[in-house]
PQR file with spaces between the fields and no chain letter, atoms N, CA, C, O and H, PARSE charges and radii, in Angstrom:
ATOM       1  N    UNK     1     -24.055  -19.745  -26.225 -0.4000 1.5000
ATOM       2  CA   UNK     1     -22.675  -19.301  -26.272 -0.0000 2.0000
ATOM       3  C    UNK     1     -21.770  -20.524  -26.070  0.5500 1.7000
ATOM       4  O    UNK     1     -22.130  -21.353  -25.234 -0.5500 1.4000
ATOM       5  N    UNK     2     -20.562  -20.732  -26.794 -0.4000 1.5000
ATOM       6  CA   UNK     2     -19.783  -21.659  -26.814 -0.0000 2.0000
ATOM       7  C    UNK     2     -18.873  -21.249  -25.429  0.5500 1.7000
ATOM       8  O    UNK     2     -18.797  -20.132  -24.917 -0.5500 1.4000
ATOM       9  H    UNK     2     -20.270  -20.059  -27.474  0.4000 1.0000
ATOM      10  N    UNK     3     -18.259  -22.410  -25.021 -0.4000 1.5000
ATOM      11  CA   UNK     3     -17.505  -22.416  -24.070 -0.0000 2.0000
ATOM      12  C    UNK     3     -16.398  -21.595  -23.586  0.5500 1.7000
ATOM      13  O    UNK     3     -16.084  -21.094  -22.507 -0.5500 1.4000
ATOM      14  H    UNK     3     -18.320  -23.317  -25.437  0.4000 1.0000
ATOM      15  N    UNK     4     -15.776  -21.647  -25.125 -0.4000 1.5000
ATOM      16  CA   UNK     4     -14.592  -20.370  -25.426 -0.0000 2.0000
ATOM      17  C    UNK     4     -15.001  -19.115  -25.121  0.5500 1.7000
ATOM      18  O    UNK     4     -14.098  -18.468  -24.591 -0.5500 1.4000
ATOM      19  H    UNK     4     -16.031  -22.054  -26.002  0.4000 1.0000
ATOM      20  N    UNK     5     -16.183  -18.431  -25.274 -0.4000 1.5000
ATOM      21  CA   UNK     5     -17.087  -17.634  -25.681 -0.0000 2.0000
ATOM      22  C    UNK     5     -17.214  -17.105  -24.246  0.5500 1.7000
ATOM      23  O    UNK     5     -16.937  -15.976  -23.840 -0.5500 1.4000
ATOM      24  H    UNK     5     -16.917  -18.957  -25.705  0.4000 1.0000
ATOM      25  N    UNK     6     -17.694  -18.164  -23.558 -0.4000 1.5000
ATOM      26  CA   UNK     6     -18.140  -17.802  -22.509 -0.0000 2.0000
ATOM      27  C    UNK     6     -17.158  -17.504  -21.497  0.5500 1.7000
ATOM      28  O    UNK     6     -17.551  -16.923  -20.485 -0.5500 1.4000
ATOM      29  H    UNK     6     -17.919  -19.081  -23.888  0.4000 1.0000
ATOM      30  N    UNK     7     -16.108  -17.770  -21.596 -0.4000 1.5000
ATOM      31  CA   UNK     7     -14.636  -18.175  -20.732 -0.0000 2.0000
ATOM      32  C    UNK     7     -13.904  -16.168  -21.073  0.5500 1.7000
ATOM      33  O    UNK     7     -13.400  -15.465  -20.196 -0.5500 1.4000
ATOM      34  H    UNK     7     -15.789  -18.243  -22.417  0.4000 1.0000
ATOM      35  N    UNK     8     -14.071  -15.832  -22.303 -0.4000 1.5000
ATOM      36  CA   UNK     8     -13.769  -14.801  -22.744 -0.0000 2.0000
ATOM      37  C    UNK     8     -14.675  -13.617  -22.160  0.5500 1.7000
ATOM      38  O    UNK     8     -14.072  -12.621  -21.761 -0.5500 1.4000
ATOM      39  H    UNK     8     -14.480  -16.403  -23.015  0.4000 1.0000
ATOM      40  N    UNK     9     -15.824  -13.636  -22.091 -0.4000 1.5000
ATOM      41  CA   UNK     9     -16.524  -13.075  -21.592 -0.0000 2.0000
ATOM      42  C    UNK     9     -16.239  -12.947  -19.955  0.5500 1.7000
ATOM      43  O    UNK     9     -15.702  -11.921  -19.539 -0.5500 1.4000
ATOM      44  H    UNK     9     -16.314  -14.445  -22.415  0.4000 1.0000
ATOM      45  N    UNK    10     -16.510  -13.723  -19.286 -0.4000 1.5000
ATOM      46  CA   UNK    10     -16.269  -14.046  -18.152 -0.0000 2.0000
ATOM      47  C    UNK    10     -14.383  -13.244  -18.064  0.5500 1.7000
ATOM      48  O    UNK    10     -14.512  -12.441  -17.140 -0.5500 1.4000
ATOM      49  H    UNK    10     -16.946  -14.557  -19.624  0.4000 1.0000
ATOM      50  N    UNK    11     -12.938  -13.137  -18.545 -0.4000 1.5000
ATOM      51  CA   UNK    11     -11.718  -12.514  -18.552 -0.0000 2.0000
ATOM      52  C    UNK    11     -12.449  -11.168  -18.557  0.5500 1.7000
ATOM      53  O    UNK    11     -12.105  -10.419  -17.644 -0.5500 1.4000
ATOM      54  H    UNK    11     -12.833  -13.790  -19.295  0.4000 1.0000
ATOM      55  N    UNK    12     -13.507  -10.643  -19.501 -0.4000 1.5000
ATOM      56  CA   UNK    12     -13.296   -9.776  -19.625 -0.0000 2.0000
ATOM      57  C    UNK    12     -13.815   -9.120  -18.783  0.5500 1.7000
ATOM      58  O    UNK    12     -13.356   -8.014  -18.496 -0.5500 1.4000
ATOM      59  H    UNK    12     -13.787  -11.252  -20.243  0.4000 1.0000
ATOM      60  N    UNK    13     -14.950   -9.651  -18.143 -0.4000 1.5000
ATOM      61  CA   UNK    13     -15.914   -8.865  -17.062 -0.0000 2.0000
ATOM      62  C    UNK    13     -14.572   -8.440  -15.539  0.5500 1.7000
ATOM      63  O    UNK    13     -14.587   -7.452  -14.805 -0.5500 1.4000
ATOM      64  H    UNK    13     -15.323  -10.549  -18.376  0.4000 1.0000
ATOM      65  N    UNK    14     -13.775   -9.384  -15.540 -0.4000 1.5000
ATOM      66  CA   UNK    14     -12.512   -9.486  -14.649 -0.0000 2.0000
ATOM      67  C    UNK    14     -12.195   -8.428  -14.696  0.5500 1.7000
ATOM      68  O    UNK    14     -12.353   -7.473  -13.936 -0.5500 1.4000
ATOM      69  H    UNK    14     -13.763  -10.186  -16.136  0.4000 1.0000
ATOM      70  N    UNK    15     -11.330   -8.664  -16.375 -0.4000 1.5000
ATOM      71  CA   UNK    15     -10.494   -7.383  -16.393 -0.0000 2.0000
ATOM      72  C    UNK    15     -10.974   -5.801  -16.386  0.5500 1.7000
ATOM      73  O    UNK    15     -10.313   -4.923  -15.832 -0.5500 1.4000
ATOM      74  H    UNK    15     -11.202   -9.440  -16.993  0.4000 1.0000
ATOM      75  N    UNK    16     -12.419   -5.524  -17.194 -0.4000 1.5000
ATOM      76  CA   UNK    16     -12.801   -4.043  -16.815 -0.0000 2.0000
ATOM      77  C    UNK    16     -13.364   -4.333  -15.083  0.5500 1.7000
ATOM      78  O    UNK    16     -12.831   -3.467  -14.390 -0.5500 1.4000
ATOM      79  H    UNK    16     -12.956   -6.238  -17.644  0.4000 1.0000
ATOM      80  N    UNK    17     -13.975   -4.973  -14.489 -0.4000 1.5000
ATOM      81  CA   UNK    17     -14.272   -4.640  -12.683 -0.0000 2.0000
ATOM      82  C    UNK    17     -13.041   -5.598  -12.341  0.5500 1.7000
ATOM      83  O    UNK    17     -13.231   -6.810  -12.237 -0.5500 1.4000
ATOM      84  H    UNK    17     -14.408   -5.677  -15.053  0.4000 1.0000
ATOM      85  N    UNK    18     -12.049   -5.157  -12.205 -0.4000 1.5000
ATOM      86  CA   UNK    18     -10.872   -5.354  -11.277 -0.0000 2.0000
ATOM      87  C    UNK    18     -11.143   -5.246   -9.868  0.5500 1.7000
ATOM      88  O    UNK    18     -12.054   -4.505   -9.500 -0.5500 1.4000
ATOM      89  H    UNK    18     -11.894   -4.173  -12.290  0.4000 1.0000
ATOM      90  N    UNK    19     -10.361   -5.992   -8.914 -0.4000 1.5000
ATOM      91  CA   UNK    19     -10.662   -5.463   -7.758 -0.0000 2.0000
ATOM      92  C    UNK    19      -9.341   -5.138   -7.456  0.5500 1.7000
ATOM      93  O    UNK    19      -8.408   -5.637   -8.085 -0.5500 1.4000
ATOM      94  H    UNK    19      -9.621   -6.594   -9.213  0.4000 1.0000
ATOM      95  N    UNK    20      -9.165   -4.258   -6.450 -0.4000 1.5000
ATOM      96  CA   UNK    20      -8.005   -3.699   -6.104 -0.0000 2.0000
ATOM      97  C    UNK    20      -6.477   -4.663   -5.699  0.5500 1.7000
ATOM      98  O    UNK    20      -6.574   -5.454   -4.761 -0.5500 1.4000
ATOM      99  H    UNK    20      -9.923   -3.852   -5.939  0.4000 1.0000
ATOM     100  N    UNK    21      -5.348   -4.567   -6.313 -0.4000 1.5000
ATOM     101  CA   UNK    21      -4.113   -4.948   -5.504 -0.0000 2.0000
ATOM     102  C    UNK    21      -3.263   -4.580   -4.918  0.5500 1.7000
ATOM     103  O    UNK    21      -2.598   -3.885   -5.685 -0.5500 1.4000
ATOM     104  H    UNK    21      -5.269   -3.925   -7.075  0.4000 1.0000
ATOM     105  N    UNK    22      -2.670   -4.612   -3.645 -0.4000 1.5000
ATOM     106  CA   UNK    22      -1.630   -4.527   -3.120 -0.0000 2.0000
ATOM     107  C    UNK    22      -0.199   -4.167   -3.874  0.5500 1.7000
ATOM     108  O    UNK    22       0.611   -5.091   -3.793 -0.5500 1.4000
ATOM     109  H    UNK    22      -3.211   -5.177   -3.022  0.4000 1.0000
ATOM     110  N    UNK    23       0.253   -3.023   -4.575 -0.4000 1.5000
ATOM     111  CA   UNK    23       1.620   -3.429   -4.780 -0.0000 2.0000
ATOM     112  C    UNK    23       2.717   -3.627   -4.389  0.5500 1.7000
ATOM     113  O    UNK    23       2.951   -3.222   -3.250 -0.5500 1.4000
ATOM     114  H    UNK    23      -0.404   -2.272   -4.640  0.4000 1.0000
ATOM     115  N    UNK    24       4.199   -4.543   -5.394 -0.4000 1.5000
ATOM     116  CA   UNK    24       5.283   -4.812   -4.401 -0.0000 2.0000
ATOM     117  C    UNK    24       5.550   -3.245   -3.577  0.5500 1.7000
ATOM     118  O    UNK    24       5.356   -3.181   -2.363 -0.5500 1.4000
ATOM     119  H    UNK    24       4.009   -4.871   -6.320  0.4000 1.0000
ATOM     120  N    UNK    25       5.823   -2.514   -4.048 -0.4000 1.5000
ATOM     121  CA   UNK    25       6.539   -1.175   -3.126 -0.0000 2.0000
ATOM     122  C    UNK    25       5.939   -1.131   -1.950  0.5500 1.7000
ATOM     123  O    UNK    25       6.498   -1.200   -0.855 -0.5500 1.4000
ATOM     124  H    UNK    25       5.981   -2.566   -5.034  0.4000 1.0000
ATOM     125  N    UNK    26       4.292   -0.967   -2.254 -0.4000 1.5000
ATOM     126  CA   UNK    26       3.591   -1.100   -0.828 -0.0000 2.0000
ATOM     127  C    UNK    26       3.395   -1.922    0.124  0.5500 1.7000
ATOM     128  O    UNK    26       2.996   -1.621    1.249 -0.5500 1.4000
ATOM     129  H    UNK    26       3.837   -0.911   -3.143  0.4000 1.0000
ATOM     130  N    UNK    27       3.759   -3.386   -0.413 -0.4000 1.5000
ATOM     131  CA   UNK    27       4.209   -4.127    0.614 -0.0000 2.0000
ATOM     132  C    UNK    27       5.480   -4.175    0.928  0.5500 1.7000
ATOM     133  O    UNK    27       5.778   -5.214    1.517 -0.5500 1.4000
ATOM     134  H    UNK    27       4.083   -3.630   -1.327  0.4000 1.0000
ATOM     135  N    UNK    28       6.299   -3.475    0.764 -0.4000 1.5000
ATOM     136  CA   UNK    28       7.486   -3.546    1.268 -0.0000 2.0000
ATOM     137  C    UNK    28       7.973   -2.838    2.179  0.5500 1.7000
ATOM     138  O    UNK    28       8.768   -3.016    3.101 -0.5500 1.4000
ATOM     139  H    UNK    28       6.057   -2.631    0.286  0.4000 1.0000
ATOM     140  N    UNK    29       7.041   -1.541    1.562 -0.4000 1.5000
ATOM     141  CA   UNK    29       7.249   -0.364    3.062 -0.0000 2.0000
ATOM     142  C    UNK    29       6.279   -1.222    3.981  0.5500 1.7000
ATOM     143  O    UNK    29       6.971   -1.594    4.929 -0.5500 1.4000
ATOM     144  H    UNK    29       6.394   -1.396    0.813  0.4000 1.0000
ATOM     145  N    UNK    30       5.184   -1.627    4.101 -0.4000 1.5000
ATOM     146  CA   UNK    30       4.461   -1.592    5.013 -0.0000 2.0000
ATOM     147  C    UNK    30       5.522   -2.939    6.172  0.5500 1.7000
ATOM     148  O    UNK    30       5.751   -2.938    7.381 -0.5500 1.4000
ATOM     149  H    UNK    30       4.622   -1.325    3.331  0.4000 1.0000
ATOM     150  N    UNK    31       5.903   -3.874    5.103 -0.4000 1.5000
ATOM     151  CA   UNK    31       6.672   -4.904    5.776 -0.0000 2.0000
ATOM     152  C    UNK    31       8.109   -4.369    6.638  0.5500 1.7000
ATOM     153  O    UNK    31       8.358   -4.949    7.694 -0.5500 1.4000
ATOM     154  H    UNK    31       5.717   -3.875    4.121  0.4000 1.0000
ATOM     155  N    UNK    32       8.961   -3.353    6.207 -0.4000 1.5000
ATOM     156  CA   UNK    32       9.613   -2.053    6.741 -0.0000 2.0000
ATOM     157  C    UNK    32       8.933   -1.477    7.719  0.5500 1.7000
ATOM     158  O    UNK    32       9.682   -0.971    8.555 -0.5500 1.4000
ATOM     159  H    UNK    32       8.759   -2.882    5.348  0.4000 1.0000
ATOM     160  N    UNK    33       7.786   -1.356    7.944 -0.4000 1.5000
ATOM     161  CA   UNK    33       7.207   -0.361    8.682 -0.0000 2.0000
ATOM     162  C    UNK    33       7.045   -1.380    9.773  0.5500 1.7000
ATOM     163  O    UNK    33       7.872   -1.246   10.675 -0.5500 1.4000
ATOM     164  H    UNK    33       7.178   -1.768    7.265  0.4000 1.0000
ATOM     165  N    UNK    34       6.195   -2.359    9.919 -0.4000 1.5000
ATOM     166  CA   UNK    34       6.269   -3.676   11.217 -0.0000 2.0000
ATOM     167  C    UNK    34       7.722   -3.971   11.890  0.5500 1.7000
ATOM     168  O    UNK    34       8.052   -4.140   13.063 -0.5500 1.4000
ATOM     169  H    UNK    34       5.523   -2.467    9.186  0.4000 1.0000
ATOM     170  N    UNK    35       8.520   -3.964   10.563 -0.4000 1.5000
ATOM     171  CA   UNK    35       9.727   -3.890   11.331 -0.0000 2.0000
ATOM     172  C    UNK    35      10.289   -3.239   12.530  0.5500 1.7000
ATOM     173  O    UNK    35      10.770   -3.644   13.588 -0.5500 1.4000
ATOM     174  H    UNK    35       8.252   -3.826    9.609  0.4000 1.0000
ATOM     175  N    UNK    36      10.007   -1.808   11.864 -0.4000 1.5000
ATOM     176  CA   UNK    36      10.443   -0.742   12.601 -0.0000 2.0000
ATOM     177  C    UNK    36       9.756   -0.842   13.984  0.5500 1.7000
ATOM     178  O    UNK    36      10.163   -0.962   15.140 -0.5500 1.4000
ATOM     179  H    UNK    36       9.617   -1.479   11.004  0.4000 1.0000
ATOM     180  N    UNK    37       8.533   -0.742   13.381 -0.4000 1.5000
ATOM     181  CA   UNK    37       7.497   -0.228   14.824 -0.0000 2.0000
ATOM     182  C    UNK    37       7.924   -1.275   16.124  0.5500 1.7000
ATOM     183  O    UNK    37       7.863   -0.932   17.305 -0.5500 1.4000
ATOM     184  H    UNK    37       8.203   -0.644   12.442  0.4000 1.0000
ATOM     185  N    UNK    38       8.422   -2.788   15.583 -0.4000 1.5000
ATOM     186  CA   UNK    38       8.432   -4.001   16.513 -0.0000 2.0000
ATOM     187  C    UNK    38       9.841   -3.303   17.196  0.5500 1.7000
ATOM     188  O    UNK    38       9.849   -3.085   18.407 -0.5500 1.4000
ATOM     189  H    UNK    38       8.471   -3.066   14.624  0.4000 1.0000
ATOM     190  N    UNK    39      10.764   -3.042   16.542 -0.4000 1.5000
ATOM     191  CA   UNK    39      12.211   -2.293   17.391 -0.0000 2.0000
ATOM     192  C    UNK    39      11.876   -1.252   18.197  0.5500 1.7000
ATOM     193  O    UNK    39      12.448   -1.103   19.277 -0.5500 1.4000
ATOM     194  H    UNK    39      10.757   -3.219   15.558  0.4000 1.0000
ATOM     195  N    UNK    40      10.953   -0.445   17.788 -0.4000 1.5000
ATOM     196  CA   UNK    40      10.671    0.932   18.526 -0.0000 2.0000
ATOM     197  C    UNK    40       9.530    0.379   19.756  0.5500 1.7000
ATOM     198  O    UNK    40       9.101    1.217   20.549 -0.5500 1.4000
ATOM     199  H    UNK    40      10.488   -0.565   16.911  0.4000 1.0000
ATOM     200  N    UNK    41       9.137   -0.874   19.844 -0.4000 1.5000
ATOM     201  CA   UNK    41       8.159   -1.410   20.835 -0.0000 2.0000
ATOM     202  C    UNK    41       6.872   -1.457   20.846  0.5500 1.7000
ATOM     203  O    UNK    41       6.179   -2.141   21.598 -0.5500 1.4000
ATOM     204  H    UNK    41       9.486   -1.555   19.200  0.4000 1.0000
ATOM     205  N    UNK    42       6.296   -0.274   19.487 -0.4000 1.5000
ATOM     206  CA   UNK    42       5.213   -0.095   19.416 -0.0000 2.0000
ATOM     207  C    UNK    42       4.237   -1.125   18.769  0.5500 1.7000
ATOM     208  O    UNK    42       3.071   -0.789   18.564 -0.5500 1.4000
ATOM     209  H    UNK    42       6.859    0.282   18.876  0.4000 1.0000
ATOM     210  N    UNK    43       4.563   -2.030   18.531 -0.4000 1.5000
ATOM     211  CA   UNK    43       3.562   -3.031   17.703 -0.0000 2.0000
ATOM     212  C    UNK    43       3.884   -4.176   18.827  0.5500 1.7000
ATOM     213  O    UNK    43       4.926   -4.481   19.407 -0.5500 1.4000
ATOM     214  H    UNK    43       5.511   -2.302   18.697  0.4000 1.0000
ATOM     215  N    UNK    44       1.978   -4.895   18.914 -0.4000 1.5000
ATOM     216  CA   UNK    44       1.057   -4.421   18.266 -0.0000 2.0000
ATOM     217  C    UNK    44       0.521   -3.241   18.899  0.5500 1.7000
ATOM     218  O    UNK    44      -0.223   -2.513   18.243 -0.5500 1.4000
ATOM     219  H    UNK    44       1.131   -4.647   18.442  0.4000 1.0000
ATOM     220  N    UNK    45       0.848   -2.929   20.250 -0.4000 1.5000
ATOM     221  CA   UNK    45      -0.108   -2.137   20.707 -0.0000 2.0000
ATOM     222  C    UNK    45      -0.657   -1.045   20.510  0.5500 1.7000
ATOM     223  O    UNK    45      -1.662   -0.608   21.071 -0.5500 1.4000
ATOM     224  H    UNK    45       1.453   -3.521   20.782  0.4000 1.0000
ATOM     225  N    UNK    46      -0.020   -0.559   19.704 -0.4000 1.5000
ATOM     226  CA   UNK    46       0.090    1.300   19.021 -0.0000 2.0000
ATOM     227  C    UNK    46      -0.782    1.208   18.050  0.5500 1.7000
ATOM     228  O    UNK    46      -0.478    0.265   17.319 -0.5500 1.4000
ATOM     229  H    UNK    46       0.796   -0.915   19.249  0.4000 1.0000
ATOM     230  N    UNK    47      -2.053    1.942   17.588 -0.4000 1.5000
ATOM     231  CA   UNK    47      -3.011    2.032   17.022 -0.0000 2.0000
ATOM     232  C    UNK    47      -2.008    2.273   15.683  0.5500 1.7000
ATOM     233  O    UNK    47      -1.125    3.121   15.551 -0.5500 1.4000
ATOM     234  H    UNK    47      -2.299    2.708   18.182  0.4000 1.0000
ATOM     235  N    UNK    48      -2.388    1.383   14.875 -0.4000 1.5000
ATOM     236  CA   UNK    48      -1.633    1.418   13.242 -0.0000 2.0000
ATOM     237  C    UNK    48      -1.624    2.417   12.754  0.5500 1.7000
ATOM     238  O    UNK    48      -0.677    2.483   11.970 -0.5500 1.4000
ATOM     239  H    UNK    48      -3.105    0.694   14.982  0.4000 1.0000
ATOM     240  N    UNK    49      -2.497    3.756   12.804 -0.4000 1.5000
ATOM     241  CA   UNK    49      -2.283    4.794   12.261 -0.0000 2.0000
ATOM     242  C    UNK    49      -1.257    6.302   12.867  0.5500 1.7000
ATOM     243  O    UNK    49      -0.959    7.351   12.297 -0.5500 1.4000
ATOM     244  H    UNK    49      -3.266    3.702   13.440  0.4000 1.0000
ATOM     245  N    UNK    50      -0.945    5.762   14.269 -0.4000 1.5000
ATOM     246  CA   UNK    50       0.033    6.374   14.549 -0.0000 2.0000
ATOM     247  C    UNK    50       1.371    5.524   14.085  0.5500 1.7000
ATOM     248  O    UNK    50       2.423    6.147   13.944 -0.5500 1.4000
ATOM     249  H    UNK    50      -1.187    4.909   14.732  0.4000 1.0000
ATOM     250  N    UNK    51       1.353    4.883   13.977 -0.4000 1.5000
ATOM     251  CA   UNK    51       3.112    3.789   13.715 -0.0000 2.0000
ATOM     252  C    UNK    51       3.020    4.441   12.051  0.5500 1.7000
ATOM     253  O    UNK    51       3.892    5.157   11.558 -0.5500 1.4000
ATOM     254  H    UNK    51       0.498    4.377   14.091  0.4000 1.0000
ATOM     255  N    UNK    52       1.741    3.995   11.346 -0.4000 1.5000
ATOM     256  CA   UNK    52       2.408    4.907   10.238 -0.0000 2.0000
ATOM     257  C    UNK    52       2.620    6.467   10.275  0.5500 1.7000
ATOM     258  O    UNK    52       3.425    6.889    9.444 -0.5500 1.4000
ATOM     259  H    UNK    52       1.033    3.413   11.747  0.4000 1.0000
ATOM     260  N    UNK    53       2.035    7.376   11.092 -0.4000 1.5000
ATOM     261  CA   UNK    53       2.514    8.302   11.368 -0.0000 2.0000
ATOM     262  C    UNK    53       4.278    8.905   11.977  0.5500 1.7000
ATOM     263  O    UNK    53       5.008    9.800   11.551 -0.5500 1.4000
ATOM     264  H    UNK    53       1.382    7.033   11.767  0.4000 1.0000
ATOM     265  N    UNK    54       4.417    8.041   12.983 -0.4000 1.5000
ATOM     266  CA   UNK    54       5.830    7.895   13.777 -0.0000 2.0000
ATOM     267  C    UNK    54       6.788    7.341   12.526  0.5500 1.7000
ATOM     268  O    UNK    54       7.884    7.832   12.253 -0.5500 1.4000
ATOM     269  H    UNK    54       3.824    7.314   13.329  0.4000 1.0000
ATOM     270  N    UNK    55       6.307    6.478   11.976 -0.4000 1.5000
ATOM     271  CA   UNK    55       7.342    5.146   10.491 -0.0000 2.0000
ATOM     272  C    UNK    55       7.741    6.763   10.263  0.5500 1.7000
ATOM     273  O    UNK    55       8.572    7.391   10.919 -0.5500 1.4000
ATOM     274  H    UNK    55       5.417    6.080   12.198  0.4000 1.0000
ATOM     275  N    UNK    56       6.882    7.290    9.099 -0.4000 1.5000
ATOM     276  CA   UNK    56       7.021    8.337    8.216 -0.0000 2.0000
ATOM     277  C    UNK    56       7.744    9.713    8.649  0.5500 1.7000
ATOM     278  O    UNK    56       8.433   10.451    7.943 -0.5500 1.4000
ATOM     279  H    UNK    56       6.207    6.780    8.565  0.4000 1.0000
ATOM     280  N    UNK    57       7.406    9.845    9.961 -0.4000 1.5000
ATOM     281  CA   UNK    57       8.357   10.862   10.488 -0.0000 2.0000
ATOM     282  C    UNK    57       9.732   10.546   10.876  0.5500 1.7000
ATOM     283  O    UNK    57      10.587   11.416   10.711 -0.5500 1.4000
ATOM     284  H    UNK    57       6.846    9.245   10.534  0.4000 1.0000
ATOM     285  N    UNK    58      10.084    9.296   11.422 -0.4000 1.5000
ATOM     286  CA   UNK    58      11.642    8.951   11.103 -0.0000 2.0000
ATOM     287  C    UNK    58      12.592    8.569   10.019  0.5500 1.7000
ATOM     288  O    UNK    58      13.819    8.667    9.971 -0.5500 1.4000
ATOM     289  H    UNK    58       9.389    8.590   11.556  0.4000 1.0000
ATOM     290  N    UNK    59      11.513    7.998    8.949 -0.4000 1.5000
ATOM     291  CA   UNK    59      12.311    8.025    7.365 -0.0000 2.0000
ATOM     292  C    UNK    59      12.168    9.876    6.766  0.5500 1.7000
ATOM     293  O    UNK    59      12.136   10.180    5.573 -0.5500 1.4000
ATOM     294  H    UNK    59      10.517    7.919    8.987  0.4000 1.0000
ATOM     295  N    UNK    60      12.115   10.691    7.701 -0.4000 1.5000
ATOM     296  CA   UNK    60      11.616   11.692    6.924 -0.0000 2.0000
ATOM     297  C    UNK    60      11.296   12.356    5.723  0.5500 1.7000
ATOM     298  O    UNK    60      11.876   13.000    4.849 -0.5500 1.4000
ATOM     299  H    UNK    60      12.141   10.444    8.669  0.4000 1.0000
ATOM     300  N    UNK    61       9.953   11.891    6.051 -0.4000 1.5000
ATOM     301  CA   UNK    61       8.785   11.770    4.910 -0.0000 2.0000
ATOM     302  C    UNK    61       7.990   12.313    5.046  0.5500 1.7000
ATOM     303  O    UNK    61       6.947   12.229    4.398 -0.5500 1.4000
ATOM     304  H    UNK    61       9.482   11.367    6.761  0.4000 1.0000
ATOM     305  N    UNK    62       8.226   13.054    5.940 -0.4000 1.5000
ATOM     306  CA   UNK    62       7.079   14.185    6.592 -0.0000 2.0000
ATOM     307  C    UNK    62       7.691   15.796    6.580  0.5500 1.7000
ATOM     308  O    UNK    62       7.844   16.266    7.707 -0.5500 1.4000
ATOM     309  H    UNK    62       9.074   13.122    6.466  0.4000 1.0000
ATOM     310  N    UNK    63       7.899   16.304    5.923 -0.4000 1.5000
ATOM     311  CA   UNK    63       8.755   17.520    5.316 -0.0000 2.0000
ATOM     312  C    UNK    63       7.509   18.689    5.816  0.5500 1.7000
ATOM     313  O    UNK    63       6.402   18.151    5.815 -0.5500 1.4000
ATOM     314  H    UNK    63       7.774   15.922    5.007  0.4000 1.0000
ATOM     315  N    UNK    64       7.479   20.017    6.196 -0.4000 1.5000
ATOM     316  CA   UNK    64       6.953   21.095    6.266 -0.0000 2.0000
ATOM     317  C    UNK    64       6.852   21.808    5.103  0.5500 1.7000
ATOM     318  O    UNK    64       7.854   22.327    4.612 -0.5500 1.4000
ATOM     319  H    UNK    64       8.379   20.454    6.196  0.4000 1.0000
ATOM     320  N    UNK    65       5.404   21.931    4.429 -0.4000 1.5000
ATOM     321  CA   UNK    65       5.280   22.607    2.701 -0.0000 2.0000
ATOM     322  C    UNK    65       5.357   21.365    1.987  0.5500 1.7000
ATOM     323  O    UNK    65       5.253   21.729    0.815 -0.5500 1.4000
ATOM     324  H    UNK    65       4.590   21.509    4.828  0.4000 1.0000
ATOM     325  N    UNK    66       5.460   20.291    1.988 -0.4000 1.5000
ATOM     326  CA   UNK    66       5.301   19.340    1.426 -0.0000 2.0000
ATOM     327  C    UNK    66       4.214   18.044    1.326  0.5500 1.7000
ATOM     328  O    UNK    66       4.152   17.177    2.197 -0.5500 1.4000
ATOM     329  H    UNK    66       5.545   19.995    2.940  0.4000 1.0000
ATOM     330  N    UNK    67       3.453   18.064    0.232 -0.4000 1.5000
ATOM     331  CA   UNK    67       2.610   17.066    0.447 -0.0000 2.0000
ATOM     332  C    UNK    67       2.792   15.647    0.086  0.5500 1.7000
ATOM     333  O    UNK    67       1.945   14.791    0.345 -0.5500 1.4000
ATOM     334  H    UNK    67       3.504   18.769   -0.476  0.4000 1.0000
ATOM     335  N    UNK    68       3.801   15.431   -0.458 -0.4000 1.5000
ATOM     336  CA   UNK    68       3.819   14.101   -0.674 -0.0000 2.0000
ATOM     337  C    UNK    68       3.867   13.954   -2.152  0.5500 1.7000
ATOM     338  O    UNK    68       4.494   13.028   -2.667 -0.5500 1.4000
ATOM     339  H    UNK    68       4.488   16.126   -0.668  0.4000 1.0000
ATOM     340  N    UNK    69       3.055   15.074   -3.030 -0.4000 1.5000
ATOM     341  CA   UNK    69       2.532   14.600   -4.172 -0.0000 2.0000
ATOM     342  C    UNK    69       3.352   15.184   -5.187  0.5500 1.7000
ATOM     343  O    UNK    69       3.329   14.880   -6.380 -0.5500 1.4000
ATOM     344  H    UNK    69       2.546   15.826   -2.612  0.4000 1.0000
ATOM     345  N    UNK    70       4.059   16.016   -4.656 -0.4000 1.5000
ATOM     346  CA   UNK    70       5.069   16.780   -5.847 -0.0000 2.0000
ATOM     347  C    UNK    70       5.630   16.221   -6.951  0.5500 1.7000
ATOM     348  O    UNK    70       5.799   15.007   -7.064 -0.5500 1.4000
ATOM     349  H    UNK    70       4.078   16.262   -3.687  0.4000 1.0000
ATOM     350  N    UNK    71       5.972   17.135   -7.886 -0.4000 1.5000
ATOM     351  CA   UNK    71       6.332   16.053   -9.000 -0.0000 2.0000
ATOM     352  C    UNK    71       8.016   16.690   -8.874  0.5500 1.7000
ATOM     353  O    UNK    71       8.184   17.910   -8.870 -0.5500 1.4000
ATOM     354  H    UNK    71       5.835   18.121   -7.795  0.4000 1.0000
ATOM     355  N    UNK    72       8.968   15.920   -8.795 -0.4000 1.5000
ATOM     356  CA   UNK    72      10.386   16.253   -8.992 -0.0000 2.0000
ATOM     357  C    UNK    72      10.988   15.824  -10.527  0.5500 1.7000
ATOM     358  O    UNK    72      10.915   14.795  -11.198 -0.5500 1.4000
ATOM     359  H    UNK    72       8.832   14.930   -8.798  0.4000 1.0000
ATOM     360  N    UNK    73      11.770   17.468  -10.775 -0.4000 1.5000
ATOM     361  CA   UNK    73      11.956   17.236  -12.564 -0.0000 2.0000
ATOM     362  C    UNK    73      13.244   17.476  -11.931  0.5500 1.7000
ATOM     363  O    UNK    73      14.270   17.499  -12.609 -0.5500 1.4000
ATOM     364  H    UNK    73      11.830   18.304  -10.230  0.4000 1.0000
C-alpha cells in the first residue's frame, strides 16, 4: 500500500471508531455549573452528582411531569 493509501485508510478507521467529544454547550454549562456550586460553597466538597442535581434545580430544570426530553413545537 502506498503511503497516501495508507494515511487514508488509517482517516478512515478514525472517522467510523470515533471516540467520544465533549461539546461547546456542554462545556459551558458544566463551566456555569463550577461556577455556581463555588458561590453556593459547595465545591469541591459536595459529591459532583449532587451539585449537578442542586445546579439543575436552581436554573429550573427540574420541572414535575417533565423529563427533559420533550420535543417543543
Amino acid at each position: 500500500m502506498l503511503p497516501d493509501e495508507m494515511k487514508f485508510v488509517e482517516d478512515e478507521e478514525f472517522r467510523i471508531n470515533a471516540l467520544p467529544a465533549q461539546g461547546e454547550q456542554s462545556i459551558a454549562v458544566q463551566s456555569d455549573m463550577k461556577k455556581w456550586a463555588q458561590k453556593q460553597g459547595m465545591w469541591p466538597q459536595e459529591q459532583y452528582g449532587e451539585i449537578i442535581h442542586y445546579h439543575a434545580a436552581a436554573r429550573g430544570w427540574t420541572q414535575e411531569g417533565f423529563s427533559g426530553m420533550e420535543i417543543i413545537e
